[in-house]
C-alpha positions in Angstrom: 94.0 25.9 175.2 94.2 25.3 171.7 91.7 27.1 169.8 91.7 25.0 166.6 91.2 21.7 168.3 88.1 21.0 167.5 85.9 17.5 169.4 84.6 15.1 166.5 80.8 15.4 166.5 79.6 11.9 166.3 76.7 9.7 165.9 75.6 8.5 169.2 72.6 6.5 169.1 70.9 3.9 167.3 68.5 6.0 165.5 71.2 8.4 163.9 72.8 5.2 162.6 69.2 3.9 161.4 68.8 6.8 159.2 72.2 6.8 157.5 71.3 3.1 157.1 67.7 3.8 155.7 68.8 6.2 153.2 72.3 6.3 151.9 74.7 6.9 149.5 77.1 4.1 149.9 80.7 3.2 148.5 82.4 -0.3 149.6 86.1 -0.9 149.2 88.3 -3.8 150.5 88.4 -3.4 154.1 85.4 -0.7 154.9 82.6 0.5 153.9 81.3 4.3 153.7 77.9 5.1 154.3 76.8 9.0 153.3 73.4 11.0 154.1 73.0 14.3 153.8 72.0 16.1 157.0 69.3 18.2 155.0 67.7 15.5 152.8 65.9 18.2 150.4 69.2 19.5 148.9 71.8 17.8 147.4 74.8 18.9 149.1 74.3 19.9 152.4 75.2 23.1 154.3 75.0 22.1 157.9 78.4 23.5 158.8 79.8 20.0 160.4 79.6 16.2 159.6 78.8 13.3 162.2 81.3 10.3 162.2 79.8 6.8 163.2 82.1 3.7 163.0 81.7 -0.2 163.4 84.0 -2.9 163.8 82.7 -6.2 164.7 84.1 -8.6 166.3 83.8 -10.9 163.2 86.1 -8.5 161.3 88.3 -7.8 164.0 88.8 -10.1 166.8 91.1 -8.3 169.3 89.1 -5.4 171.2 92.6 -3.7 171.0 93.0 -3.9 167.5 89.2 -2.4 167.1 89.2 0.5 169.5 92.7 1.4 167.3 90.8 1.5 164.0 88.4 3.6 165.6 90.8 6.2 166.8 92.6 6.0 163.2 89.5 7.1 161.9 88.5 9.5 164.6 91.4 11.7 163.5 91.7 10.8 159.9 88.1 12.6 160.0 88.8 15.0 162.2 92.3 16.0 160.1 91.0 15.8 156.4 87.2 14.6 156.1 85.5 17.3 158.1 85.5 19.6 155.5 85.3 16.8 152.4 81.9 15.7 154.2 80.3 18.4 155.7 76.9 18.2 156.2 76.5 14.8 155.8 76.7 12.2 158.5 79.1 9.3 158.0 79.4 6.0 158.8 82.6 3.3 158.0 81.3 -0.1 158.7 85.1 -2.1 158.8 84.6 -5.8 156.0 87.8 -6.5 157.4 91.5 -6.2 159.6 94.3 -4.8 157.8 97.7 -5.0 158.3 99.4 -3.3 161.9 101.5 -0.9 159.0 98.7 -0.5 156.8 97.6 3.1 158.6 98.6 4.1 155.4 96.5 2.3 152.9 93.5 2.6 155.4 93.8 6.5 154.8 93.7 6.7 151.0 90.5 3.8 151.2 88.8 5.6 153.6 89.6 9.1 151.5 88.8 7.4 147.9 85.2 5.7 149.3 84.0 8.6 150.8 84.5 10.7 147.5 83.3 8.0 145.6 79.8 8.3 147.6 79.5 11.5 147.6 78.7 11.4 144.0 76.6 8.0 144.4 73.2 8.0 144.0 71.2 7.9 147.3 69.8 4.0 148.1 67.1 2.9 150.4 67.7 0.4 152.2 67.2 -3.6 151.2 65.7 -4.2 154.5 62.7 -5.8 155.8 60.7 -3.5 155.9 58.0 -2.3 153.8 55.5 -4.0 152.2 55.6 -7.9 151.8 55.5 -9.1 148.0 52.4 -10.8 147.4 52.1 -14.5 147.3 50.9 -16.4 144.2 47.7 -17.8 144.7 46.7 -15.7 147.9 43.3 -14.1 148.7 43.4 -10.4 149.0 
């Protein structure tokens, strides 16, 4: 067995993708989207000695289930061959805005590579969700 294969740890359910959502450090290209939060939220670069890997593809961006669950493998091992250590102790999502070409593995790679460096020096954002607190209404009665 090879000893330096090492299985991607990844983000498995929905609240480890809810709190990468809640509180992120974000960078958007043309065809995906990289999502950043540090694993230990009280230090700015985290020391946990691996990062989690969450992906999404919908079927609006992609329509062929083919075509999805080969992005996802691209990225699998992109991750597993040069963002492991670029990202390590944070967890990492890359939401897909679009399909790109069937040659463009290429062009995926250095997007993918430039947004996650890019949001590792973003500011961390909440999220522009629903929740919270409602903005009060003119004219209302406390």
């Amino acid at each position: 067995m090879d000893r330096s294969f090492r299985p991607t740890a990844r983000l498995h359910d929905g609240r480890d993708y809810s709190r990468v959502f809640n509180r992120q450090q974000k960078s958007a290209g043309a065809h995906v989207v990289v999502l950043l939060r540090s694993r230990d939220p009280g230090k700015q670069r985290a020391t946990s000695p691996c990062g989690r890997l969450g992906i999404m593809v919908s079927t609006k961006a992609v329509a062929s289930a083919v075509r999805r669950h080969q992005l996802k493998r691209w990225v699998r091992e992109l991750f597993r061959l040069r963002l492991a250590t670029l990202v390590s102790g944070f967890d990492m999502v890359v939401l897909f805005r679009r399909d790109l070409p069937a040659d463009g593995h290429k062009l995926l790679d250095a997007e993918i590579t430039e947004q996650a460096t890019r949001a590792l020096t973003a500011l961390p954002q909440g999220s522009g969700g629903r929740r919270g607190k409602r903005p009060e209404r003119a004219g209302s009665k406390p």
